[in-house]
C-alpha positions in Angstrom: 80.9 86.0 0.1 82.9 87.1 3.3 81.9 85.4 6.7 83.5 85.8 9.8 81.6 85.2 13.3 78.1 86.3 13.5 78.6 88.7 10.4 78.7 88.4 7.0 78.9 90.4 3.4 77.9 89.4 0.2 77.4 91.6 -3.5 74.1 92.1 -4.6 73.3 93.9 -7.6 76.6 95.2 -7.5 77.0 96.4 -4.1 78.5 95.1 -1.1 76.2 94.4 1.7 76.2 93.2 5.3 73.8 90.5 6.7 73.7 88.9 10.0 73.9 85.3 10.6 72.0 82.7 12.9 69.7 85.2 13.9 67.8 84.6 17.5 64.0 83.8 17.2 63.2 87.8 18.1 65.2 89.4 15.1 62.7 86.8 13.0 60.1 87.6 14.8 60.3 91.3 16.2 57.2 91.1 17.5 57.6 88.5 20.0 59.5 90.9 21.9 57.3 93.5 22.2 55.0 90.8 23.2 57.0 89.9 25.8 57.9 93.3 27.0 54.1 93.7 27.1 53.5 90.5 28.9 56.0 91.7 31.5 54.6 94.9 32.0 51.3 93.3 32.7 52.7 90.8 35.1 53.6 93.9 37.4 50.2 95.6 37.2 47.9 92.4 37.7 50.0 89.7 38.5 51.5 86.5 36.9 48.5 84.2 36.0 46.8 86.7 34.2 49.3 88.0 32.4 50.4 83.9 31.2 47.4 84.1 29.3 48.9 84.4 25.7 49.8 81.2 24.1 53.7 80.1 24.0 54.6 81.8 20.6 52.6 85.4 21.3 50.1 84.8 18.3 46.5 85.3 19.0 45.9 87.0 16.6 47.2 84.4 14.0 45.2 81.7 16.5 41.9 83.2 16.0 42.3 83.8 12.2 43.2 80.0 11.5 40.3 78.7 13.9 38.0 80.8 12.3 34.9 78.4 10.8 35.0 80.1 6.6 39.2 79.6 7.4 38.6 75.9 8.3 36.2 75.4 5.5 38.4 77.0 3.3 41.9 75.0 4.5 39.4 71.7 4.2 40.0 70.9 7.8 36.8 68.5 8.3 33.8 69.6 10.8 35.2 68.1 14.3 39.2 68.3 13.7 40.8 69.6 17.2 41.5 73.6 16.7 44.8 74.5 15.5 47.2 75.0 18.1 51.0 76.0 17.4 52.0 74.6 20.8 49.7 71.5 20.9 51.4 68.7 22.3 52.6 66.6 19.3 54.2 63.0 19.6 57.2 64.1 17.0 60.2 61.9 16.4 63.7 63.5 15.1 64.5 61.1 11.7 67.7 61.7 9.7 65.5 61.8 6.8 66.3 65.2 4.6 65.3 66.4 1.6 67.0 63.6 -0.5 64.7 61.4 1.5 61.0 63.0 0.4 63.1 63.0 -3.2 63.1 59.5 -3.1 59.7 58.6 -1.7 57.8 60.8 -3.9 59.7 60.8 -7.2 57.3 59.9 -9.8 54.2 60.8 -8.1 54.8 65.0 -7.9 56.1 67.5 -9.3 58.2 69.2 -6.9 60.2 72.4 -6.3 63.2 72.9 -4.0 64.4 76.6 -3.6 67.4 78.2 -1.6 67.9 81.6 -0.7 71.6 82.2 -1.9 72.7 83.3 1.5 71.0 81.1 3.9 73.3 80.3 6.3 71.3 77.6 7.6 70.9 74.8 4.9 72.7 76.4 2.3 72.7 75.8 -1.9 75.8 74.4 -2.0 74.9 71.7 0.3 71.6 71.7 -1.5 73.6 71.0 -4.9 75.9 68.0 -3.3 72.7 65.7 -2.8 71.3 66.5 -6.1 74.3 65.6 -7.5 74.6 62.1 -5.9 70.8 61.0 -7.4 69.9 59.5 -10.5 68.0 63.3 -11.1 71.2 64.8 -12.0 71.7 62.6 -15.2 68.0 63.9 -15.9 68.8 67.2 -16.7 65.6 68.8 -18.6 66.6 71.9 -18.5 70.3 73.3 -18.2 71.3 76.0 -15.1 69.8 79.2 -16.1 69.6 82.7 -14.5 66.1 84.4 -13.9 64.6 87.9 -13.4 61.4 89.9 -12.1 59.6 91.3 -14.3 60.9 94.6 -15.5 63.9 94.2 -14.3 67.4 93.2 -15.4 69.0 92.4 -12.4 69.4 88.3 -11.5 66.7 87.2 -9.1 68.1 83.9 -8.8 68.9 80.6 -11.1 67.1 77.7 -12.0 67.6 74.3 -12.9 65.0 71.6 -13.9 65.4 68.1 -13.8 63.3 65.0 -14.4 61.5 64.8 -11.2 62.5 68.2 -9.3 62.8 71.8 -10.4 65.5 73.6 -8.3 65.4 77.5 -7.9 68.2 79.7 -6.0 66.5 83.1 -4.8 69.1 85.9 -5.0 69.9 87.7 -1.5 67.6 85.9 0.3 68.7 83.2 3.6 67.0 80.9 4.9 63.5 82.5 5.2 62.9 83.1 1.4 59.2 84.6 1.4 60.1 87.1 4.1 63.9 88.1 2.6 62.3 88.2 -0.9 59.0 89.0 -1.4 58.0 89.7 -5.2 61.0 86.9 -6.4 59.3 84.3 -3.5 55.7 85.4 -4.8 56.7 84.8 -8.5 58.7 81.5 -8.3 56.0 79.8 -6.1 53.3 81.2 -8.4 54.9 80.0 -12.1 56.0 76.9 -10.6 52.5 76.4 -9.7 51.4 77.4 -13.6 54.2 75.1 -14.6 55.9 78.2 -16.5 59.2 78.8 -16.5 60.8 81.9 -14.4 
């Protein structure tokens, strides 16, 4: 992989492709900017209170859906339970607990499944790889570093590795938002992990 400022390349499949890196909350989200373009259009024609009626993060939509009673019901949020609001006031504490942390805490009690898009440039698999390898997990090898496909197709999806206590998947081409880089391989790992199947 080649990486040099906000730019980077890496070979999938064969062929050499482009990405970019640290990417600002609209490229995740292009939405929010046409949102905000929106907003700002409105502010000229009525005014600024009524156009600061949308919610910080520009998601009615995604408000009313999860508030909705069968939603609720179905999420088993109990009769009475505050609405769900992305930019509720929350009494949240920064910890240095990580991943290695939760590892440690619920080892024994769950399974559990780590994955890491191959190119996230964010919290990346090699990093992901150094704490596995300092826990007692890493002598508990279950299942030896293995590569894994989609269905009909030959090309590598990603690897996976199963330990006593953790199953670790890599998802090929995908950074640090997995489910949105790579659909069908997100969609399939999640799913037979669930089914306890192998990829």
């Amino acid at each position: 992989m080649y990486k040099s400022g906000k730019e980077a390349m890496v070979t999938i499949g064969g062929t050499l492709r482009s990405y970019k890196r640290d990417y600002p909350l609209s490229m995740y989200t292009p939405w929010t900017t046409h949102h905000k373009n929106k907003v700002a259009r409105k502010q000229k024609m009525v005014g600024v209170s009524e156009a600061n009626e949308v919610d910080c993060t520009y998601n009615k939509a995604l408000l009313d859906y999860m508030n909705q009673a069968d939603v609720r019901a179905a999420l088993h949020i109990p009769v009475g339970y505050a609405q769900w609001a992305p930019c509720a006031d929350i009494n949240y504490t920064m910890s240095t607990d990580g991943s290695q942390d939760v590892w440690e805490r619920l080892n024994g009690k769950y399974r559990m499944l780590k994955f890491s898009g191959d190119v996230d440039s964010v919290v990346g698999t090699e990093g992901t790889l150094g704490w596995i390898k300092t826990t007692k997990m890493y002598q508990a090898e279950t299942k030896e570093w293995r590569q894994w496909t989609l269905p009909g197709s030959e090309e590598v999806a990603g690897y996976q590795w199963n330990m006593e206590g953790l199953d670790f998947v890599t998802v090929h081409g995908a950074g640090h938002m997995v489910p949105q880089d790579k659909r069908a391989a997100a969609h399939r790992m999640i799913n037979e992990w669930i089914k306890g199947n192998d990829l």
